[in-house]
N, C-alpha and C positions, 0 to 999 in steps of 0.2 A: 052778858051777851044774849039778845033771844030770847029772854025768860026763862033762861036755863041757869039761875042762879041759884045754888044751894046756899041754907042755913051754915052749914059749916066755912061756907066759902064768905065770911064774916062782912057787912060794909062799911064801908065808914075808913079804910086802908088808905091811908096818905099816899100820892102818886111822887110829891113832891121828893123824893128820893136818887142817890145816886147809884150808880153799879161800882164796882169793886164795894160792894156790903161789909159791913161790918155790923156788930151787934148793937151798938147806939143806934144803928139807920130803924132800928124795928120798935124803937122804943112807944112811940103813937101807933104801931099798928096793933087793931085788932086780932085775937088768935085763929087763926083757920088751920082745918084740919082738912087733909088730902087723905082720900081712899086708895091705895095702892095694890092694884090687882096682880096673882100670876097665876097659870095651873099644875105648878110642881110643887112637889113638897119641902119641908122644912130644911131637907140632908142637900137641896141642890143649888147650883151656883148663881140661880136667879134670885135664890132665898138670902145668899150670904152675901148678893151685888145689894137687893133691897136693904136688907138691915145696915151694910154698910151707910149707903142713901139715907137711911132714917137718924142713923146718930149725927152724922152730916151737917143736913138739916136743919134738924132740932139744935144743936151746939150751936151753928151760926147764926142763925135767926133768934137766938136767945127765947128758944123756945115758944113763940111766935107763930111756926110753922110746924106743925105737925103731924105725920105721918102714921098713918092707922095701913097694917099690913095686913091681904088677907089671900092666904098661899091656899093651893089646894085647889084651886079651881071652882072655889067658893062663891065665886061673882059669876062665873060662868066659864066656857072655853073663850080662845085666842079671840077669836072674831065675834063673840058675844060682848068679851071686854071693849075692843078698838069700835064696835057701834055704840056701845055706852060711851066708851069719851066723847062719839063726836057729838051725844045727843047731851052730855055733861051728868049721865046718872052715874058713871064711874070716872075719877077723876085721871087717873095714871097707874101705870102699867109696867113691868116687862114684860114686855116681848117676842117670841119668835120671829126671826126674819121674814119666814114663810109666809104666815097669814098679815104681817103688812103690806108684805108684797101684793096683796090680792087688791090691793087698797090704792097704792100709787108702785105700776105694774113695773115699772123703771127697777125698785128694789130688786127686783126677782133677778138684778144684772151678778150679785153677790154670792146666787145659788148656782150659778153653771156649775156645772161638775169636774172637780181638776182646775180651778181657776187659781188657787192660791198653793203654791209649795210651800206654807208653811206659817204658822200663825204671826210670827215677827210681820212676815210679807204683807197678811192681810189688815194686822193695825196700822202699817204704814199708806194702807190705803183707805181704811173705814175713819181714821184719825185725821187725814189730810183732806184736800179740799173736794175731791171727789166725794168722800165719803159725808163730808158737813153739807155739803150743795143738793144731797139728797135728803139729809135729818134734814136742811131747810124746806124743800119741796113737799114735806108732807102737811105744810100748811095747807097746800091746794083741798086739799082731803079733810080738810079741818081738824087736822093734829099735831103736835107740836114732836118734832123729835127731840130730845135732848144729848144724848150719846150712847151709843154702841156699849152692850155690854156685849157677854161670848155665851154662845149655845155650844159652840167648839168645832171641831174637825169632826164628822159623822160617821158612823159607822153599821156594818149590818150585820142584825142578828138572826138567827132562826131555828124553829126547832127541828127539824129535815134533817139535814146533813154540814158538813163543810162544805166552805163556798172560796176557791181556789181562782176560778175562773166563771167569766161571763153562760160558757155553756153551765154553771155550775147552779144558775140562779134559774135556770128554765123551768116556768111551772110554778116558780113559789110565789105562794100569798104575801106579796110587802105591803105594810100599812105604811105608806108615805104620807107627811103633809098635805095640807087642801093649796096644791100651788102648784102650776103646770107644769115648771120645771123638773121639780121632779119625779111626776109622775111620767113626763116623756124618757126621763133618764133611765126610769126599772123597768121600762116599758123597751128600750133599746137594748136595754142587758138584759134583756128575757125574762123578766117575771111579771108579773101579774099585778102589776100597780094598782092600791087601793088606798087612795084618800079618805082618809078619816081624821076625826079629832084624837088628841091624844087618850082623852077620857075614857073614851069609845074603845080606843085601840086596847089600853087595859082589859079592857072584857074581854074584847074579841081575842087576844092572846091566851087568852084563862081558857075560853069555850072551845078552843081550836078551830075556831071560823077563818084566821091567818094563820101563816108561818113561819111571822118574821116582821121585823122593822128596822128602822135605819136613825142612830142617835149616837148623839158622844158619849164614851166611856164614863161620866160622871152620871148621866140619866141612867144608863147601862144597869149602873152601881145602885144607884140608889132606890130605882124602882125596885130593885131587886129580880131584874126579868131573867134572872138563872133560875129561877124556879120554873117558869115557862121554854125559854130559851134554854139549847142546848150548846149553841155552838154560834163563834161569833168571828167576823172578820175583822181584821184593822185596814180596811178597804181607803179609809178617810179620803171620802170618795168628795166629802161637799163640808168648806168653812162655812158653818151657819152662825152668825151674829146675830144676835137678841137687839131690841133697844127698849132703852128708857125713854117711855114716851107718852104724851098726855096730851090730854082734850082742849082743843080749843076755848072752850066755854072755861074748863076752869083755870087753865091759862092764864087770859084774858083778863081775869080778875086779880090775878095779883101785882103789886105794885112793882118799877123794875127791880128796887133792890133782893126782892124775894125771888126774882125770874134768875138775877146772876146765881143766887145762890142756889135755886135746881140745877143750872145745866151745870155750873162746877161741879157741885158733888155728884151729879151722874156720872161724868168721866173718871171722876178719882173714885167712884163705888164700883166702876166699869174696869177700872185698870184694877183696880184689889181683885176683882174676881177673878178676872183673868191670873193670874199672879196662883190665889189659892188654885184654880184648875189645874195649872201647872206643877202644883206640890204634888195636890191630890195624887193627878193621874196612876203614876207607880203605884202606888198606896190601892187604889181601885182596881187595877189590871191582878194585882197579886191578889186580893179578897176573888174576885169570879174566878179565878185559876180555883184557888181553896173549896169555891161552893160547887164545883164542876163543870164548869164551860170548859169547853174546849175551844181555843182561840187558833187563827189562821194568822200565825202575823208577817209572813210576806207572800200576799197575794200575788197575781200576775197582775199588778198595776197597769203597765203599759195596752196587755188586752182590754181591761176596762175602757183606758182611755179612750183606744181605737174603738170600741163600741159605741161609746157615747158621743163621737162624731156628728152625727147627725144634729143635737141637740146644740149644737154648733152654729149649725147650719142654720138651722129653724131659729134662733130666738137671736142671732150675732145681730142684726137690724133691728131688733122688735126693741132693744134698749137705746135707741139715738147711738150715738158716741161714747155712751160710757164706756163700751167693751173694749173698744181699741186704746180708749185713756186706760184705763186699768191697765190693759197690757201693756203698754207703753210705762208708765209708772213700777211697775215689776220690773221692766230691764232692767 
């Protein structure tokens, strides 16, 4: 597409193929290899959604298709990645919800704050037709969504004090994602909302430039931010969903039987994650108890909620219809 073809993305791929793939269908095709970006590290559930994805893949396609993973934030941050897909120098990605929302502004309907009571709830809407009608929508954008992995239910840390309640968070430095939602959200519960990359935020926790951020307990765990972080809420203030998602340019060039066999294995590397997240979790909350967090774990929810009202108000139109489908779908 464009001239945005890469060597790896091989020619010469027979179109003449059917979907529901099987490993005969790949037998004429050329091998290509896909670049798989993220910015977390190896210990976290983007890392074990991707590897899932890559043995996937590789098994089905009879190795045909293959997948070169590169964690760490090694290709760049969020939005360094999603402008490489669409110009085709970085082929496919997990995700944040956040910064694709900066992209096709609609996603950002998944950040309200308090939308979903509970992870079951929100697969049964990122799974269903709401949720595929927008992976399809980010063609507009020229990217390809495949499927919903999980970032998980969010939560806030910081090195100050315990945070109980909304007066609780007055003053504090949150480094929230680059995405308007929620920075109106810590901005209505009183702190000091500051958008940064996640990269960035590492530093800035280290230098004591912030005093705090807001992430699921697996990021929590893994970064290790009890060495910065003293004290953390179970606020799970916001279900953040990741996706598996890739460039149009290198899309575009695969034949369909290799196109069924990405978006399958995104769902089934997307449903394993979620799965492991949910072993984890236990297993994470008792390790930061051990290394010295001190956890809030039942906040005053309900003040929250009542704060973040407004965030209601402001953004309940700016998504069409989805808002009111969602909650309608949640009954």
């Amino acid at each position: 597409m464009q001239g945005f073809a890469r060597s790896t993305l091989a020619l010469g791929i027979s179109l003449a193929l059917v979907s529901g793939a099987q490993a005969a269908d790949f037998s004429d095709m050329d091998p290509v290899t896909l670049r798989l970006a993220h910015v977390v590290n190896e210990k976290d559930g983007f890392h074990i959604a991707a590897e899932k994805f890559e043995d996937l893949v590789e098994e089905r396609t009879d190795g045909k298709v293959n997948i070169e993973l590169y964690p760490n934030a090694s290709l760049g941050d969020e939005r360094t990645l999603l402008e490489g897909m669409q110009i085709g120098t970085v082929d496919m990605g997990v995700i944040t919800n956040g910064p694709v929302a900066n992209f096709l502004e609609e996603m950002a309907v998944f950040e309200l704050p308090f939308l979903f009571p509970s992870p079951e709830a929100a697969y049964e809407v990122l799974d269903g037709p709401i949720g595929q009608e927008l992976l399809d929508r980010l063609s507009e954008v020229n990217l390809k969504g495949l499927a919903y992995a999980e970032r998980g239910f969010r939560n806030l840390t910081n090195s100050e004090r315990p945070v109980t309640t909304p007066e609780d968070l007055e003053g504090l430095r949150i480094r929230v994602m680059e995405n308007p939602v929620y920075v109106d959200t810590f901005r209505e519960l009183g702190a000091n909302a500051i958008p940064m990359a996640w990269t960035e935020a590492l530093t800035a926790m280290q230098q004591g430039t912030i005093d705090g951020q807001e992430n699921p307990v697996n990021v929590i765990h893994s970064f290790k931010l009890y060495e910065t972080q003293d004290y953390m809420t179970l606020s799970r203030h916001t279900y953040a969903p990741a996706i598996f998602v890739m460039g149009m340019p290198a899309w575009g060039q695969l034949p369909e039987a290799a196109q069924t066999v990405l978006v399958d294995a995104a769902q089934e590397a997307a449903e394993h994650e979620r799965r492991v997240n949910a072993e984890m979790a236990a297993e994470q909350m008792a390790a930061l108890r051990e290394a010295g967090m001190e956890i809030v774990e039942e906040p005053d929810i309900a003040a929250f909620q009542e704060a973040v009202a407004p965030v209601y108000e402001k953004y309940g139109e700016q998504f069409g219809d989805y808002l009111p489908r969602i909650q309608e779908a949640l009954k």
